[in-house]
N, C-alpha and C positions, 0 to 999 in steps of 0.2 A: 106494678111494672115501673110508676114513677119511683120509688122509694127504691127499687134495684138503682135505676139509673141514676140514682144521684150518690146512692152509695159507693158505685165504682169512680163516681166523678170526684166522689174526696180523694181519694190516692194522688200522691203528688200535690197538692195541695197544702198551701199554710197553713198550720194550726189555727191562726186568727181567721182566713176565709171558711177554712172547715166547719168552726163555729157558726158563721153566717150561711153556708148550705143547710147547717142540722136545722137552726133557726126560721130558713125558710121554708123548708120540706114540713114543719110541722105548724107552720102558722097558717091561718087564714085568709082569704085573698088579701083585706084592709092591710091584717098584720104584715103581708110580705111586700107589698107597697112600702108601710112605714120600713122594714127590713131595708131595702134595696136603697130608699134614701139614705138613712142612717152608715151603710155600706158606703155609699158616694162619697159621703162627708169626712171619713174615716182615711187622712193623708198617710197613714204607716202601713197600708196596703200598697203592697209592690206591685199587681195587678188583679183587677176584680171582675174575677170571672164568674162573679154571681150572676152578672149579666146576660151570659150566656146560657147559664142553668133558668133565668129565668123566662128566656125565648123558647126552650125547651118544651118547660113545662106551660105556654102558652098552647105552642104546636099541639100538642097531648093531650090539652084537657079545654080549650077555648065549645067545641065542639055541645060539652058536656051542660056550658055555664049558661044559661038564658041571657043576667042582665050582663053588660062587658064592660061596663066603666071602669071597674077596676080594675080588670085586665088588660085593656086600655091604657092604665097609668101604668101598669106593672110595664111595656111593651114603649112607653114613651120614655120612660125613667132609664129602662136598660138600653133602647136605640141612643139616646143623648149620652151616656154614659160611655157605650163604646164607640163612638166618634171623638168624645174624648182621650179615650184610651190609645186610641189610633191617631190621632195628634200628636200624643207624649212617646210614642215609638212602642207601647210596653205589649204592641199583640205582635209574635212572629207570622211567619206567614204561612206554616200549617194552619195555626189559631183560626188567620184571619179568612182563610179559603173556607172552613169550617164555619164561622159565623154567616159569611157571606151567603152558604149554601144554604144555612137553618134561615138566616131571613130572607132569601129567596121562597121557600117553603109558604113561609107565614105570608109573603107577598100573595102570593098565588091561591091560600087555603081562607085568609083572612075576610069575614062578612063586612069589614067598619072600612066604606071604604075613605074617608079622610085618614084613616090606621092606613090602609093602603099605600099611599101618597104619602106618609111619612116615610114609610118603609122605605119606598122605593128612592126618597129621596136619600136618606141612610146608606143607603148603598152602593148612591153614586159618590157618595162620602168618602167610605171608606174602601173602597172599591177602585179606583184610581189607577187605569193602567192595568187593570184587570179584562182580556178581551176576552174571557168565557163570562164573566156578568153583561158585557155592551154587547154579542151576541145573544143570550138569554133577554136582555131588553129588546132588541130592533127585533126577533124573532115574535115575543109577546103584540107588541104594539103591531108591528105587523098583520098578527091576524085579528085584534081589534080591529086595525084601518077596513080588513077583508068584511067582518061582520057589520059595520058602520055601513058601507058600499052595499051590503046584504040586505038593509032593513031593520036592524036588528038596535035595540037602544041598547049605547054604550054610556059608563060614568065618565061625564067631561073633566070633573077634577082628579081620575085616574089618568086622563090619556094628559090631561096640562103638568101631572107630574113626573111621567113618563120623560115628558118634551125638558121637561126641565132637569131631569137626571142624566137623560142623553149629552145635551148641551155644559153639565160639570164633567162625564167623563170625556168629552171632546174628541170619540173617534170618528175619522169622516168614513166608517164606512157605516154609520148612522144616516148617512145622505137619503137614500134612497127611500127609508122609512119615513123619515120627516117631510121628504115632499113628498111622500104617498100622502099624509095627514094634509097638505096643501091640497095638494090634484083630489080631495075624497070628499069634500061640500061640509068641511065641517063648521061650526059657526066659526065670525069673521075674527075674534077672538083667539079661537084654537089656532087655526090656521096664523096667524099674525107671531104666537108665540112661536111655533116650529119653524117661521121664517126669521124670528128672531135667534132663535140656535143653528140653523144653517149659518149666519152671517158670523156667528161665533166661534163655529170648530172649525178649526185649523184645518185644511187640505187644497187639492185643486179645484177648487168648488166651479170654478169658471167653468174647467175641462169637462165635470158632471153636467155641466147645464147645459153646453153645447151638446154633449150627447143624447141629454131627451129631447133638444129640439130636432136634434138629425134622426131618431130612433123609434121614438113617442108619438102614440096619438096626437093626434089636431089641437082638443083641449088643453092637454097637457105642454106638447110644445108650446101653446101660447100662453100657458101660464107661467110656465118657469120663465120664459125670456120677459112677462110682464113684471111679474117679480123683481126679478136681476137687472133689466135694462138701465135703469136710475139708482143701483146700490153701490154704497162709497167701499162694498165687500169685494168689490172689481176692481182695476184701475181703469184707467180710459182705456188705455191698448185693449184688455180685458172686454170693455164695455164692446168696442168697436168691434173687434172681432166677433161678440157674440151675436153685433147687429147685424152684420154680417152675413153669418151662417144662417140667422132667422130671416133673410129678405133673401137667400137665397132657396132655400127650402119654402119658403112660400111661393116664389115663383115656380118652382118645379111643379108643385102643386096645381096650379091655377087658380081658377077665382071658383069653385063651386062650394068651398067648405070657408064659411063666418069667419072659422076660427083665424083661419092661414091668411084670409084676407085682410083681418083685423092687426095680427099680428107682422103685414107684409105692412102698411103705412105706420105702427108704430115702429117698426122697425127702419121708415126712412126719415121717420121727426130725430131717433135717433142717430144715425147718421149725417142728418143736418148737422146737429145741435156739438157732434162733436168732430165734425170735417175728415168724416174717413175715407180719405181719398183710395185708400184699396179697395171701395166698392163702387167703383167708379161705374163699372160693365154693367154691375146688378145696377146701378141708379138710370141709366140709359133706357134698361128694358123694362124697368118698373114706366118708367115718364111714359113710354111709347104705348103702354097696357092702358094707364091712367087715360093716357090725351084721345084713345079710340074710347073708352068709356065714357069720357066728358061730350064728348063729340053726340053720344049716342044717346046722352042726358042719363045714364046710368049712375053716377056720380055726382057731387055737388063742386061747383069750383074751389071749393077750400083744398080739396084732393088735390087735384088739376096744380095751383098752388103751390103746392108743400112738393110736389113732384119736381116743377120747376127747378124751387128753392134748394131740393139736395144736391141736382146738378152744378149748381154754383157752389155750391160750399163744398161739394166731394170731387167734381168733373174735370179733367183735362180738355185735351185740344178736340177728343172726339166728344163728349159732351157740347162743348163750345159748336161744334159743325151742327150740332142735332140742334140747338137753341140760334144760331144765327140762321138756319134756314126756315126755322119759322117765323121769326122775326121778319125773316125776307119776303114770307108771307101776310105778313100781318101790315108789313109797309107797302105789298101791291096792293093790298081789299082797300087799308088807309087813301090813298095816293085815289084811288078811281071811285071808292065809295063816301070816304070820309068815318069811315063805321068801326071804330077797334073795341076794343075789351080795355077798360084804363088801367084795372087788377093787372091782367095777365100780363098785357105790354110791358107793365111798369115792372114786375116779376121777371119777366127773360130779361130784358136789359138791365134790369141791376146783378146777375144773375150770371151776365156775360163780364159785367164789369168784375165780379168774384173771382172769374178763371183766368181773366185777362190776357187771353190768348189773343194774336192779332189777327188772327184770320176772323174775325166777328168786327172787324175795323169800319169793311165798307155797310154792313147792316148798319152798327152803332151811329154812324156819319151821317148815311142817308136820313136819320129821325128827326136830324136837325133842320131837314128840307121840307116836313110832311106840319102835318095841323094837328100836331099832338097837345097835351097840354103841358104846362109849364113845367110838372111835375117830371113828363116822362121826358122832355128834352132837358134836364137837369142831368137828370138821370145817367142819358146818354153820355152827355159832356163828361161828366166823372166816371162813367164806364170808358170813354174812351183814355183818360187820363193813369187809366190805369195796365193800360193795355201795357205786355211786354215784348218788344222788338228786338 
């Protein structure tokens, strides 16, 4: 059967390649290794499609052969070969739809799997712009990711080649398979590389992310947005918005699921950190969720804090009302007991000085009347100093 198919594969064929099929159809594995170098070397070939006769007769007879070394070579010789070939322009693109299809084959049928991983990397080679192979990949790795989730051991330097053929063909509708490989427990390695090729292919990658966090389980929402929150693959507007959507979806949620609530205070360190004043309303009803937990000792004051802290950095005027009336409180307990929080005082009032709204005027004023310490009547004076009238 091999000797039919190679005889109709001389038709059309150079006299000089013809020579190098009869040559390799009758040699022995060694001998067609040295053949296919010898072919390489040989620059008065217009195109050497011996390479492809010899994926062929991989596919056809690997099966048969116990040891694979040199079929291995034969398989690395002819991969290197027409990526070359595919560089220099000299495969059309029947040829190349046809090659691509035979070492898809060999991908899939192949026991070596580092042979694997060259393959596939090959592919992403010459393959470029090709969306029946980037479908054929995310459909593969996909059901890996299912069988990994399964229980089942999978090869990690199959699925890191995968990650990395994805990431040279550059289609973003790869997205969804690659953070399947995040969201699926793989080691912190695997996962890091598929985060490394999200940040790399081109698309709306922001708009995806927002959608698992509005759409996705618990875990998952809060992984994509821990991912992405701090990636320079955003911009700020990017970042903000997507804090945004995640301290909003976490409040809907409530506090019963880790994940949402993990995800609801990282999601106001960032909006601090980047003054998103459009989450102003979500920073309001986070502080007010926080201050009855702190209250209740279910939280530590760093929370308490940080809750504060966003209101100043994100808060208008009704922020400003919510912090100068506790302040207003903080100055009766002061005033009759002598007993504050020096953290948290010192937090609103610099906090109020951020929004510098002037209706926090008479809080800020009156601190400078009460037995604070140095710190927090500083404080005031440059909060008040900032106020806008």
């Amino acid at each position: 059967m091999m000797l039919f198919f190679f005889s109709l594969a001389l038709f059309g064929e150079s006299p000089a390649m013809q020579a190098y099929i009869q040559r390799f159809i009758r040699a022995d594995l060694l001998g067609k290794v040295d053949i296919l170098n010898e072919a390489s070397l040989n620059s008065l070939l217009d195109s050497n499609s011996l390479y492809e006769y010899a994926i062929q007769f991989i596919i056809d007879s690997y099966a048969q052969i116990g040891d694979l070394r040199d079929m291995n070579n034969i398989i690395r010789i002819s991969k290197d070969g027409l990526i070359q070939e595919n560089r220099s322009g000299k495969i059309d693109n029947v040829r190349l739809n046809n090659i691509i299809n035979n070492l898809w084959i060999l991908f899939i049928e192949y026991p070596d799997s580092n042979i694997k991983g060259e393959i596939i990397i090959t592919l992403s080679n010459i393959g470029k712009g090709n969306r029946g192979l980037v479908e054929k990949i995310n459909k593969y790795q996909s059901e890996v990711n299912k069988a990994f989730l399964s229980g089942e051991t999978v090869d990690y330097s199959v699925v890191s080649a995968c990650i990395s053929a994805l990431m040279m063909l550059g289609d973003s509708s790869s997205y969804p398979v690659l953070f399947g490989i995040i969201f699926s427990g793989y080691p912190e390695v695997i996962a890091s590389e598929s985060f490394g090729a999200l940040v790399l292919i081109p698309g709306n990658l922001q708009r995806y992310i927002i959608s698992i966090v509005e759409n996705n389980p618990p875990g998952e929402k809060y992984t994509a947005f821990r991912a992405f929150m701090n990636s320079d693959r955003l911009t700020i507007p990017e970042r903000g918005q997507l804090a945004e959507v995640a301290l909003s979806q976490s409040l809907l949620a409530g506090r019963d699921d880790p994940d949402l609530t993990d995800m609801r205070y990282d999601a106001v360190r960032t909006l601090s950190r980047l003054r998103w004043t459009r989450a102003n309303t979500l920073a309001i009803r986070h502080y007010y969720i926080v201050q009855a937990d702190y209250t209740h000792d279910l939280i530590s004051k760093d929370r308490f804090l940080e809750a504060i802290a966003c209101l100043g950095a994100v808060g208008n005027s009704d922020a400003a009302l919510v912090l100068g009336l506790q302040l207003g409180l903080i100055n009766i307990r002061t005033e009759s007991t002598g007993v504050f929080d020096e953290e948290i005082t010192l937090e609103i009032v610099r906090s109020l000085g951020l929004i510098g709204d002037n209706a926090a005027f008479y809080h800020l004023s009156y601190v400078t009347n009460l037995p604070y310490t140095e710190y927090i009547i500083a404080a005031a004076e440059e909060a008040i100093s900032r106020l806008k009238w």
